[in-house]
C-alpha positions as CSV (number, residue, x, y, z in Angstrom):
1,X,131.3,129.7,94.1
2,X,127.5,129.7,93.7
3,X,125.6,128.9,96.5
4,X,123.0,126.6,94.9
5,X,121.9,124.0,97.1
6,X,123.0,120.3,95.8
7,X,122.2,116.9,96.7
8,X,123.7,113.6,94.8
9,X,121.3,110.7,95.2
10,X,124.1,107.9,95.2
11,X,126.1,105.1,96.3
12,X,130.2,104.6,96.8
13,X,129.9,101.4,95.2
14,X,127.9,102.6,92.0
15,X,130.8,103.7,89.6
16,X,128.7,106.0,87.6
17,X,127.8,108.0,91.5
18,X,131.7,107.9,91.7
19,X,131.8,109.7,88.5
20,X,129.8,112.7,89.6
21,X,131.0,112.7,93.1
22,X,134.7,113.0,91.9
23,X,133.9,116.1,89.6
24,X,131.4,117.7,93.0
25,X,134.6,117.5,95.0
26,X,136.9,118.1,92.2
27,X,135.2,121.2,91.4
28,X,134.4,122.2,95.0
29,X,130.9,122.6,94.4
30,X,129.6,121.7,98.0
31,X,126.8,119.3,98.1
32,X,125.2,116.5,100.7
33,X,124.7,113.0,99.7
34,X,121.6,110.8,100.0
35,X,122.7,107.2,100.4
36,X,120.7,105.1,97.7
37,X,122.2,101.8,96.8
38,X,122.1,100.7,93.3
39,X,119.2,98.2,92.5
40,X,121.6,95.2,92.2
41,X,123.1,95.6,96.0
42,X,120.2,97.3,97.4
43,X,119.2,95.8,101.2
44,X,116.0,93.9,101.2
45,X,113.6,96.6,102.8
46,X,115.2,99.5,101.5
47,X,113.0,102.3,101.6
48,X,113.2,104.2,98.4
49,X,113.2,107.9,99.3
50,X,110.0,109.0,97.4
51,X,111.4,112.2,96.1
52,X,114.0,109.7,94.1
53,X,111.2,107.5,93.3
54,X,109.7,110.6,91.6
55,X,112.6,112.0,90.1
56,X,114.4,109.3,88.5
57,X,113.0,107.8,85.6
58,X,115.3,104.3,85.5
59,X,115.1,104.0,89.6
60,X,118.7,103.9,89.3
61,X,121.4,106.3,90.9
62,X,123.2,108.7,90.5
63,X,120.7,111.4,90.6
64,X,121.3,115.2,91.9
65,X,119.2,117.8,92.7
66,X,119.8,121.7,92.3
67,X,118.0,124.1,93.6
68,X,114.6,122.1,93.2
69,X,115.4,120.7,89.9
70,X,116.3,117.2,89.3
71,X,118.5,115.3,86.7
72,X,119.1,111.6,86.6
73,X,122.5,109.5,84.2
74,X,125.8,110.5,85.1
75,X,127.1,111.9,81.9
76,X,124.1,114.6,81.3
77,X,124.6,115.6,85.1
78,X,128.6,116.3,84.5
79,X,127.1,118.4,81.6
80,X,124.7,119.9,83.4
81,X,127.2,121.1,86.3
82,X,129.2,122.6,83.4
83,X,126.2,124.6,82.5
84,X,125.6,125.1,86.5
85,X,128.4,126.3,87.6
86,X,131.4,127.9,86.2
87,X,134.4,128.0,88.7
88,X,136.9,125.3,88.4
89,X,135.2,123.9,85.2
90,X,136.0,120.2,84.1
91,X,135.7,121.2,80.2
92,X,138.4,123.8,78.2
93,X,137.0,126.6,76.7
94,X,137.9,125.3,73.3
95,X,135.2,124.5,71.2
96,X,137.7,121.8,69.6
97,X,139.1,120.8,73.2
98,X,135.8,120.6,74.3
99,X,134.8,118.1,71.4
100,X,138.3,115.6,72.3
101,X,136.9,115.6,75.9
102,X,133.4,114.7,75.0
103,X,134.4,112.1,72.6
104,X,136.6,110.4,75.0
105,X,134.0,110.4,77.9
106,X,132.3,108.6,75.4
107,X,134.6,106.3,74.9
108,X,135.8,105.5,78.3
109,X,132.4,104.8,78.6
110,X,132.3,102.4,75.8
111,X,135.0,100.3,76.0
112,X,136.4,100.5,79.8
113,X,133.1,100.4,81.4
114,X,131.6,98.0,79.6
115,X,134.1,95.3,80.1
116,X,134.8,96.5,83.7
117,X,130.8,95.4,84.7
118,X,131.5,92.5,82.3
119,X,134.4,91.5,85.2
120,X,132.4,91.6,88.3
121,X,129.4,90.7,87.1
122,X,130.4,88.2,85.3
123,X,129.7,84.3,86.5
124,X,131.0,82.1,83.9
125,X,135.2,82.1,84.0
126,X,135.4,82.4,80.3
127,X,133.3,85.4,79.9
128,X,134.9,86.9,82.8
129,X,138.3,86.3,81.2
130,X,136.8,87.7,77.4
131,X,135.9,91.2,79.8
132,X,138.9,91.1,81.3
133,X,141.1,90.8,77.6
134,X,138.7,93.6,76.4
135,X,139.4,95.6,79.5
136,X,143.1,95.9,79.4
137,X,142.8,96.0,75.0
138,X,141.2,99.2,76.0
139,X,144.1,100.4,78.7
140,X,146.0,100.1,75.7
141,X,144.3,102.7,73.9
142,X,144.1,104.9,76.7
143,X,148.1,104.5,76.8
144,X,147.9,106.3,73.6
145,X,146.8,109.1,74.8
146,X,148.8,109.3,77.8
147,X,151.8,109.7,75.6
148,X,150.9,113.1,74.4
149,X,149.9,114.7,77.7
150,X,149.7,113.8,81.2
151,X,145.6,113.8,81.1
152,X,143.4,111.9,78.9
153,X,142.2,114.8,77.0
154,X,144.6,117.7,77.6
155,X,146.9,119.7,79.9
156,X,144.5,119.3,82.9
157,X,142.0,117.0,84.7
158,X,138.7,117.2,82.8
159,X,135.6,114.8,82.9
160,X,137.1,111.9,81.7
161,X,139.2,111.9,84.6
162,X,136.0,111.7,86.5
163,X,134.8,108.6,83.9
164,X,138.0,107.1,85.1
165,X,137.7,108.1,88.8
166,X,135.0,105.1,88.7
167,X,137.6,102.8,87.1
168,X,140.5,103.3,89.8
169,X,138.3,103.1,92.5
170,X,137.4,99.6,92.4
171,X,141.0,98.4,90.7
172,X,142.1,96.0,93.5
173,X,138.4,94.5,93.8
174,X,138.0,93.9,89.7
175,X,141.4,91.8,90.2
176,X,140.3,89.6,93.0
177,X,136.7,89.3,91.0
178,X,139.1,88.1,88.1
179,X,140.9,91.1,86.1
180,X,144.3,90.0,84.7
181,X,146.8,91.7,82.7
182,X,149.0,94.7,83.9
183,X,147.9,98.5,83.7
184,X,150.8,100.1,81.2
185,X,153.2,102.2,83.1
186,X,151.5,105.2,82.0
187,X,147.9,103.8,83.3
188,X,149.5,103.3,86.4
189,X,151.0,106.5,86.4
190,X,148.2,108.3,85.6
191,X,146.1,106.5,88.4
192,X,148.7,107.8,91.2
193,X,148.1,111.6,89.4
194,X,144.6,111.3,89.8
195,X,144.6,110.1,93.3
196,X,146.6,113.1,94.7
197,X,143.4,114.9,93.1
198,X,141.1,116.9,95.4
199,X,138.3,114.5,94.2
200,X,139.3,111.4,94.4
201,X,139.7,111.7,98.2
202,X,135.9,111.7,98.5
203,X,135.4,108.7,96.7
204,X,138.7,106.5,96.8
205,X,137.5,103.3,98.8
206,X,138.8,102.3,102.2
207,X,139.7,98.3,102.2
208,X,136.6,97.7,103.6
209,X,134.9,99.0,100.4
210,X,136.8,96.5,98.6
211,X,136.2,93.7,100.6
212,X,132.1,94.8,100.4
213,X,132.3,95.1,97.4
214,X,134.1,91.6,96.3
215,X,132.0,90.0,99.1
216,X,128.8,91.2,97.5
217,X,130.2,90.1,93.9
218,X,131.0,86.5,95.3
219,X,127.6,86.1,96.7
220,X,126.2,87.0,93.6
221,X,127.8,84.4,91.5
222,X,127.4,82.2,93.9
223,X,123.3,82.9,93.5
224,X,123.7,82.7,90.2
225,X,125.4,79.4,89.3
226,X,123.4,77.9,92.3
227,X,120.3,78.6,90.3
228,X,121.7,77.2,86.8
229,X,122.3,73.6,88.7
């Protein structure tokens, strides 16, 4: 393993930090964390470290750092450790397996993600319910391609198994913030592979994360409609 110095700029509760903390540990690429909440949940009086401040053009995590250079957005940096570092890689060699991975990252990103934020952020209980329909519509795809292999884009873990390491994480909190519907059995199943993953024990949350995390989601709405009377 290289001995590059790395250091993710992130948050537990920001899925898209989760995403490139799973594939660090998955990998076993060693790295430190700087603790930066995403904007949203970020404590009044917060200081900003000013090398992020710097470095990242959107303010917004996850951003790492290698060996002096910087690179902010989760999907470029997965890329980027591909290009980094070689051992345990996240893609297959395959140019064509390469391409099914990329697309679904994509996807995942799409269609899960976007209705996932639409859950917990959401403050009216008919919008929450349209994310939440549009959330598991898109498990049902992802049961597709669970029927083929055990894997969402081949015979082993790749990187969309870290775009869903961000998903699984905060399961139990998106249904007390209002997800409904059943995972399929092969969602499910998939879930419990990925959590006996090297990975996902550095970023699978403790109850207390949950309960942060619905707290803060709570408050929110509660700001929110409070400001609309």
């Amino acid at each position: 393993m290289s001995t590059s110095t790395v250091t993710l700029f992130g948050h537990w509760i920001c899925p898209f930090s989760v995403r490139v903390e799973f594939a660090l540990a998955q990998r076993g690429i060693e790295y430190t964390v700087v603790d930066v909440p995403p904007r949203a949940v970020r404590p009044k009086g917060f200081v900003v470290p000013e090398e992020f401040i710097a470095h990242s053009p959107k303010l917004e995590v996850p951003m790492v750092k290698i060996d002096g250079e910087y690179l902010a957005d989760s999907i470029p940096i997965l890329e980027w450790l591909e290009e980094k570092f070689t051992d345990s890689s996240l893609l297959p060699s395959d140019d064509a397996a390469q391409a099914l991975v990329r697309e679904r990252v994509e996807w995942l990103n799409k269609y899960v993600y976007r209705p996932m934020i639409g859950v917990y952020y959401g403050t009216d209980a008919a919008l929450i319910q349209e994310s939440s329909v549009a959330f598991m519509k898109a498990m049902e795809t992802v049961d597709q391609w669970l029927q083929s292999s055990q894997w969402l884009a081949g015979d082993t873990p790749t990187l969309a198994e870290a775009i869903m390491a961000g998903v699984y994480t905060r399961l139990d909190g998106l249904r007390q913030l209002g997800l409904t519907g059943e995972l399929p059995a092969s969602v499910q199943q998939h879930l419990e592979r990925c959590s006996e993953l090297g990975g996902w024990k550095k970023v699978e949350w403790s109850s207390e994360q949950t309960s942060d995390f619905v707290g803060r989601f709570l408050k929110y709405r509660e700001i929110q409609n409070s400001t609309k009377n």
